[in-house]
C-alpha positions in Angstrom: 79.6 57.5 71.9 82.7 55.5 71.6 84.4 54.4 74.8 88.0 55.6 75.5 88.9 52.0 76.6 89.3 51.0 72.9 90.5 47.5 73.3 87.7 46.6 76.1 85.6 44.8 73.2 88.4 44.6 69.9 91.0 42.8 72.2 88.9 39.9 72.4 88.3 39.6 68.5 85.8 37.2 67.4 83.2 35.1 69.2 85.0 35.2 72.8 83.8 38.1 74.6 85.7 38.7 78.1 83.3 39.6 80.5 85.6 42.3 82.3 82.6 43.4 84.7 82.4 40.7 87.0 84.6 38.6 89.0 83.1 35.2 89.1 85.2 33.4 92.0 83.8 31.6 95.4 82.1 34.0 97.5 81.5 34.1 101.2 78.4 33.1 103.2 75.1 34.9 102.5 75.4 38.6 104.3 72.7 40.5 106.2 71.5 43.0 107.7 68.5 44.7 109.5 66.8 47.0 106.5 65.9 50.5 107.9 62.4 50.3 106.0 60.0 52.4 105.3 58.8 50.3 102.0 57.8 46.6 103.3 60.6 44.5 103.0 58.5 41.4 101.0 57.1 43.7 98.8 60.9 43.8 97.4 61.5 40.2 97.4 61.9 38.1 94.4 63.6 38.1 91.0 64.8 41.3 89.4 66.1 41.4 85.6 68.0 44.2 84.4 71.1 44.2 81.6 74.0 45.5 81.4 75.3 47.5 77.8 79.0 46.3 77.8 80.6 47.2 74.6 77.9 46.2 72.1 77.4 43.2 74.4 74.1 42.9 76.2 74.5 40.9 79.6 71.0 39.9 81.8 71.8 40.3 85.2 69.1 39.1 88.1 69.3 40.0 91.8 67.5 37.5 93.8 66.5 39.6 97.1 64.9 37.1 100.3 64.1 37.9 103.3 65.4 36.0 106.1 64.8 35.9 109.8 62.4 38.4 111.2 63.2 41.4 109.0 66.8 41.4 107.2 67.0 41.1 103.6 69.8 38.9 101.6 70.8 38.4 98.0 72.1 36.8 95.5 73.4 37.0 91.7 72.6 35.5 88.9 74.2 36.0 85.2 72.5 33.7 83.3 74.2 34.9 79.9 77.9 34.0 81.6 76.6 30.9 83.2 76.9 32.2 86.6 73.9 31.5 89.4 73.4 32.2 93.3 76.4 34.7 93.5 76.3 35.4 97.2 75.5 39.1 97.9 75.3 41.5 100.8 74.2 43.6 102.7 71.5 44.9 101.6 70.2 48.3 102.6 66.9 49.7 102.3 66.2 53.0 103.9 63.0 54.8 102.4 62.8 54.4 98.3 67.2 53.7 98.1 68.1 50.4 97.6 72.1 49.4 98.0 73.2 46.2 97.0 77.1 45.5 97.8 79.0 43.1 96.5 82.4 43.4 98.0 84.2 40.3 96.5 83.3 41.5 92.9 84.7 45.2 93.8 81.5 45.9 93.0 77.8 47.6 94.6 73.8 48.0 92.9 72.4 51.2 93.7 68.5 52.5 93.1 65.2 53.7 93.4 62.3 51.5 94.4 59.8 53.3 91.7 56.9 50.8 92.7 56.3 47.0 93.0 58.0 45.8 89.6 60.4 48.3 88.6 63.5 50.1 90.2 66.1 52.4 88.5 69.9 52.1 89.5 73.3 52.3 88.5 75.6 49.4 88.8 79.5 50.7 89.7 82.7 48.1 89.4 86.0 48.8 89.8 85.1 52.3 89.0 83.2 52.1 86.3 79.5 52.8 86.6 76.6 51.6 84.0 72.9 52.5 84.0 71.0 49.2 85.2 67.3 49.8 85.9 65.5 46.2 87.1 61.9 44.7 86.2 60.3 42.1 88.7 60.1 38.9 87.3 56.9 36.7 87.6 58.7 33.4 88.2 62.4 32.7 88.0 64.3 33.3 85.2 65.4 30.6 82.6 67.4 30.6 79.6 65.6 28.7 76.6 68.1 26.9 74.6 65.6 24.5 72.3 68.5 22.9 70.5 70.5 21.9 73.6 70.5 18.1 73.1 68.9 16.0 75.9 68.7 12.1 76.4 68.7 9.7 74.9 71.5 9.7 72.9 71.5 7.4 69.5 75.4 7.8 69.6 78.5 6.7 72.4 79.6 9.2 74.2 83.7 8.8 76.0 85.5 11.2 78.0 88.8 11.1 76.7 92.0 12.7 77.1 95.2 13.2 74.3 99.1 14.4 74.9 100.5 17.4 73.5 103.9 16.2 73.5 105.6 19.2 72.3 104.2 21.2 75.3 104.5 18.1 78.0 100.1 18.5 78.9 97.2 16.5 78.8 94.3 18.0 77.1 90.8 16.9 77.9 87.6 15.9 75.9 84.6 14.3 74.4 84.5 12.1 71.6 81.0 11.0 69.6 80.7 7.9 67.5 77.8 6.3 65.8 76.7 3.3 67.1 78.3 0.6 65.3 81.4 -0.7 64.9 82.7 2.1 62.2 84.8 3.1 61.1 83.6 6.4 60.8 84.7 9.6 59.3 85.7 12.3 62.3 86.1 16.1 63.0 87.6 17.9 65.5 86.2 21.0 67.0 88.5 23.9 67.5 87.5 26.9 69.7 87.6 30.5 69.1 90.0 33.2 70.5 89.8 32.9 74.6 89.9 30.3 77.1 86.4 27.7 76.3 85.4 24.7 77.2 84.8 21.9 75.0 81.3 23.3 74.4 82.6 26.7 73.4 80.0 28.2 75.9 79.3 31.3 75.3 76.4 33.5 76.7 74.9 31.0 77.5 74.6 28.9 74.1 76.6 25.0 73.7 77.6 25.6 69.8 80.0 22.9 69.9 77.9 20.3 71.6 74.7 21.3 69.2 77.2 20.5 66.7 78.7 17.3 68.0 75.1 15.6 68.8 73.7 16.5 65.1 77.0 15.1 63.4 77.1 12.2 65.3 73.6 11.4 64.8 74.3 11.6 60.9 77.1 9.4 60.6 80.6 11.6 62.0 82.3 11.0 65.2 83.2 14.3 67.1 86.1 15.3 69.1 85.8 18.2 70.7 87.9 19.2 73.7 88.7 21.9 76.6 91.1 24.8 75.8 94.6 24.6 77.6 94.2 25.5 81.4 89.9 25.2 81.3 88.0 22.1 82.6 90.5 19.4 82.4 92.8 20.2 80.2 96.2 20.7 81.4 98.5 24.0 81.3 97.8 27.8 80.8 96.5 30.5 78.0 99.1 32.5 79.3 101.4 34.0 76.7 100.4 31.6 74.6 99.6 31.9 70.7 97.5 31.0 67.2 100.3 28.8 66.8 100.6 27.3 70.2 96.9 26.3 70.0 97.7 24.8 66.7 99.7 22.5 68.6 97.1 21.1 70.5 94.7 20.5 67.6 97.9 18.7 66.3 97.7 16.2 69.2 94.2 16.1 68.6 94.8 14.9 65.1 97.8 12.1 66.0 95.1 11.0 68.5 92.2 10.4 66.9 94.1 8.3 64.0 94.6 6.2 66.5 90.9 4.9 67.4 90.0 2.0 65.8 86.4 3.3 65.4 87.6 6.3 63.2 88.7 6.2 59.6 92.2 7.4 60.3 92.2 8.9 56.4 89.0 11.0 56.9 89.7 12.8 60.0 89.7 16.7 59.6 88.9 19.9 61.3 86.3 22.3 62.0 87.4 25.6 63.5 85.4 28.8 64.2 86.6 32.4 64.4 89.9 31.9 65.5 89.6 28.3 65.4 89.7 28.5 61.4 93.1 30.1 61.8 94.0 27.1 63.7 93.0 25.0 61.1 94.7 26.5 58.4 98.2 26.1 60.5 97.8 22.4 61.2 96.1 21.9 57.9 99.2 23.4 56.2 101.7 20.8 57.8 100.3 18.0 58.8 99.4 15.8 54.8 97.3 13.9 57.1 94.3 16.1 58.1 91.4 15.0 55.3 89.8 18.5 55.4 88.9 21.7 56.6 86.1 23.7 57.8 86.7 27.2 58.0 83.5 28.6 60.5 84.1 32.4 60.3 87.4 32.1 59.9 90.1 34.3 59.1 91.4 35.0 55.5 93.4 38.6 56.5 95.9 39.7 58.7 94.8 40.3 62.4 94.9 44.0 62.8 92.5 43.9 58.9 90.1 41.9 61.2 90.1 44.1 64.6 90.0 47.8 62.7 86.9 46.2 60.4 85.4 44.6 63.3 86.1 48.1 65.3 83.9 49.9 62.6 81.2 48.0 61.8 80.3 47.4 65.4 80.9 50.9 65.9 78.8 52.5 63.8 75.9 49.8 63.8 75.7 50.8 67.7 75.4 54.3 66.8 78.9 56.0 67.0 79.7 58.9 64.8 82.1 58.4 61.9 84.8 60.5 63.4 84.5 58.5 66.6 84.9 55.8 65.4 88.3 56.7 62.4 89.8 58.4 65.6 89.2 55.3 67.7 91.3 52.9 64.6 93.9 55.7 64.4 94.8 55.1 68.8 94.5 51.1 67.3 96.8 51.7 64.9 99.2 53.6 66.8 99.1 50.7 69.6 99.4 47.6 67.6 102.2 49.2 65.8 104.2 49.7 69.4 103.2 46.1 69.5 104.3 44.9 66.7 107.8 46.6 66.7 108.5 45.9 70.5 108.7 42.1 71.1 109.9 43.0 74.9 106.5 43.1 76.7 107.5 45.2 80.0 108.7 47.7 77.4 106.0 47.4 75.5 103.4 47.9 78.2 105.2 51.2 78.9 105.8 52.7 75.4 101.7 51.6 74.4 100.5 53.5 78.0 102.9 56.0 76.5 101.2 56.6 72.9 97.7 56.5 74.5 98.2 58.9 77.4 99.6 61.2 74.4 96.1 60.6 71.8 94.0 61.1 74.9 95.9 64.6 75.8 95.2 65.7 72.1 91.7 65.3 72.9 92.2 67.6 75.7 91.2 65.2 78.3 92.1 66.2 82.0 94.3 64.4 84.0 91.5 62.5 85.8 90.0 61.0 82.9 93.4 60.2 81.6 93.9 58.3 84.7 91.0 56.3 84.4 90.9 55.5 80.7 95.0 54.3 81.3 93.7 51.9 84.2 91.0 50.8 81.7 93.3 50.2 79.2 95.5 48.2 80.8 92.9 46.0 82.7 91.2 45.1 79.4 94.6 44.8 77.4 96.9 43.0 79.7 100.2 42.4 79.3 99.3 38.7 79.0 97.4 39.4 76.4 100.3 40.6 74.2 102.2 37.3 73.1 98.6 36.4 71.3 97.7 39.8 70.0 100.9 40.4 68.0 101.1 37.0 66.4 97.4 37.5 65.5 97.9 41.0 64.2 101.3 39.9 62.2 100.0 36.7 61.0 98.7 36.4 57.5 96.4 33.6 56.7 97.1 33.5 53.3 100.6 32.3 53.8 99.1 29.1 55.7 95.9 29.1 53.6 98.0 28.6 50.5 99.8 25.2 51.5 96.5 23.6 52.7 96.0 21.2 49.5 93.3 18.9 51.3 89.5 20.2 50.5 88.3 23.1 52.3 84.7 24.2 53.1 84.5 28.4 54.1 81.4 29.7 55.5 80.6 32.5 57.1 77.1 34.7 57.9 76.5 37.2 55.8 75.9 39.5 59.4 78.9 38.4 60.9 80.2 42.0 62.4 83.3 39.8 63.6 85.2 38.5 60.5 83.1 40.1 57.8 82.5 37.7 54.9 83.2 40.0 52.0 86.6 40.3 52.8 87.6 36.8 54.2 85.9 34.4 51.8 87.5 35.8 49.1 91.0 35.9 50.8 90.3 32.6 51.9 89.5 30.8 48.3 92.2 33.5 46.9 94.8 31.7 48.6 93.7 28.4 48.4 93.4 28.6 45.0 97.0 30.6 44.4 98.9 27.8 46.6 97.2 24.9 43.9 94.3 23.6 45.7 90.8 24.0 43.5 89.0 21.6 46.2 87.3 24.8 48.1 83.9 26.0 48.3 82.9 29.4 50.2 79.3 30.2 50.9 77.9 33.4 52.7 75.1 32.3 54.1 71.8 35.0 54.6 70.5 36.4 57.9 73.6 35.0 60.3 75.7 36.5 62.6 79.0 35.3 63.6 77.8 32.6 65.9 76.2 31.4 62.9 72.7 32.3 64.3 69.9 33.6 62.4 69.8 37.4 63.7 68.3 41.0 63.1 71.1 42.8 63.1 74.4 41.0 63.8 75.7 42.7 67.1 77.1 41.3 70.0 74.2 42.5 72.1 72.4 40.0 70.0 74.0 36.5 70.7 72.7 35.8 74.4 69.4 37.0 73.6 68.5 34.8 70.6 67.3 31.3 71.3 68.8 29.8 68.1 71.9 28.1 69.2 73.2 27.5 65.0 71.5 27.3 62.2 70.6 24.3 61.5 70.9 24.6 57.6 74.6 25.1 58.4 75.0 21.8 60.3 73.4 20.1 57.5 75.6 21.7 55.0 78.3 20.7 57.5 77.1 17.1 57.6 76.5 16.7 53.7 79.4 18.4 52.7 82.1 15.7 54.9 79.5 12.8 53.6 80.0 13.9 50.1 84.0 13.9 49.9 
């Protein structure tokens, strides 16, 4: 069944999933209290792993219960896919079979049944919001296995550096790569996906951009690749900011790296993925001096082409009905076009709340469940959010596409639910091609997903669960490809 909160997964296009559920901010001391047990308090204690379904996402979640003192019970979270451990819990009740778990900083509370010595079933309930999360005892503790994470030693420098977005007055932060040797050496700079990432772009638990950085830099390309605007130590804020503000940044990224005496300053280009091809394509477009592009699932049509596609192939691979799912891009369409018309975003807040209360009383909803899907829709498409919507859904790539005239490399995974390949590769070398530029080659590549891992199906629910970081045919297609220009 489709969820009324429409934009909870599609607002967040691409790679970047916001992880609405939790709250992940410092937490108070560990809380406790005496458990009113029937059921032995250390036959509870341990590891739990349960996940929560989030829009097509899959999340592990892991309740560490102790007990501490002479009979009082404390937790703690863990949410391994979100990089998030020892999240301070409490209380913790047990009276009979009922186990509550409250966590009052993340708005939030765990409540089940103690079926026997490795499972229990419960509900977990945030904000008002309430999914099924049943827990199996673990063993031993729980571990993410990331075999392509890179460990020491390194056969490559590796410098912390930082670069100046004049145009915006901040400091962005990063890590640069280099053979060893005194170069100089062809470069690429990494740009990130939609959402505030680190210089890893880590997500659900996977490092793409440093499994990416460490194989390059191993074959002969320095790396750059640096924190989004307000995350790690980069300076400034993602709010109401845009494709094109981003763009800016890469910009500086590009004026910097020139600069190094260790880089060829004529054979530095980029590498973007999801959104971070868009990105490309801007500062490709104007600046003569980037050497080439990488388009990694990148976009080749207009934003709201992306979201509505995205919307129903996610949609129905999860299970929703056809009529679900064409009444769930109708509401989309209805909303990006307030969007798109009202540039005011106070006014525009009011006239979208407006639209959707309207589609959800045609559906004969009552009041109630209006209620709750508005406050839904607002927390998962905030008002912040609007500046970058509607210059992602009213940007064409095309227009930026056609003015790159340095070569371009466009791949995407033939599973990619995000920004499906069979209609951006061809927009992509369409444009190219139209603006003069016959220096492009697109491949589709078999069995990926968006994240460019190798997959079953492609879903969301799929990316923190498979080891595979990136495929490592695609870094070498990467690494040949910049070799051979």
């Amino acid at each position: 069944m489709l969820k009324t909160y429409i934009f909870e997964f599609n607002i967040k296009i691409m790679k970047k999933i916001i992880l609405l559920f939790l709250i992940l901010s410092a937490l108070p001391g560990l809380n406790q209290i005496q458990a009113q047990n029937k059921i032995d308090n250390k036959s509870v204690t341990g590891s739990w792993l349960g996940k929560l379904e989030v829009s097509s996402i899959s999340l592990r979640i892991v309740f560490n219960l102790s007990v501490i003192g002479k009979d009082s019970l404390g937790a703690t979270m863990d949410s391994p896919d979100q990089g998030a451990k020892d999240i301070k819990l409490g209380p913790v009740n047990i009276d009979n079979e009922i186990i509550k778990i409250s966590a009052p900083i993340l708005l939030g509370e765990y409540f089940g049944t103690i079926k026997n010595d490795t499972l229990i079933e419960g509900t977990w309930t945030q904000r008002g919001n309430t999914l099924p999360l049943n827990l199996t005892k673990l063993r031993k503790a729980f571990a993410l296995n990331r075999p392509q994470e890179p460990k020491p030693p390194f056969p490559y420098t590796i410098e912390d550096v930082k670069f100046t977005n004049e145009k915006a007055a901040i400091n962005l932060a990063g890590t640069l790569t280099a053979p060893q040797g005194e170069g100089p050496f062809p470069a690429v700079i990494l740009i990130t996906g939609s959402g505030s990432q680190n210089r890893n772009e880590e997500l659900l638990g996977h490092k793409p951009f440093l499994v990416i950085a460490d194989y390059l830099s191993r074959n002969g390309i320095a790396v750059l690749r640096y924190d989004d605007r307000g995350v790690g130590q980069s300076q400034g804020t993602p709010v109401n900011t845009t494709s094109g503000d981003f763009a800016d940044d890469a910009e500086a990224a590009l004026i910097y790296l020139r600069t190094r005496k260790e880089i060829r300053s004529g054979s530095v280009g980029f590498a973007g993925h999801s959104e971070g091809g868009l990105i490309a394509s801007i500062v490709g477009s104007k600046k003569s001096e980037t050497a080439f592009v990488i388009s990694l699932a990148g976009t080749g049509v207009p934003g709201d082409q992306i979201m509505h596609r995205q919307n129903r192939d996610i949609s129905l691979l999860s299970g929703a009905g056809e009529a679900d799912v064409k009444k769930s891009i109708s509401t989309n369409k209805k909303l990006f076009s307030v969007l798109k018309k009202e540039t005011d975003n106070k006014k525009a807040e009011v006239k979208i709340a407006e639209v959707y209360k309207k589609a959800l009383a045609k559906e004969n909803k009552s009041p109630d469940d209006i209620d709750k899907a508005l406050k839904q829709l607002n927390a998962s498409l905030n008002p912040v959010a609007y500046d970058w919507l509607r210059y992602f859904i009213l940007t064409d790539p095309a227009g930026y596409w056609k003015k790159v005239k340095c070569p371009v490399l466009a791949l995407n995974g033939e599973k990619d639910l995000q920004v499906a390949a069979d209609v951006n590769l061809p927009a992509i070398e369409k444009a190219l091609k139209s603006g003069g530029n016959l220096n492009v080659k697109t491949m589709k590549l078999p069995e990926l997903n968006h994240l460019f891992q190798h997959c079953k199906t492609g879903l969301p629910s799929e990316y923190g669960e498979i080891e595979e970081t990136f495929a490592p045919e695609v870094l070498k297609i990467m690494s040949d490809w910049i070799h051979g220009l």
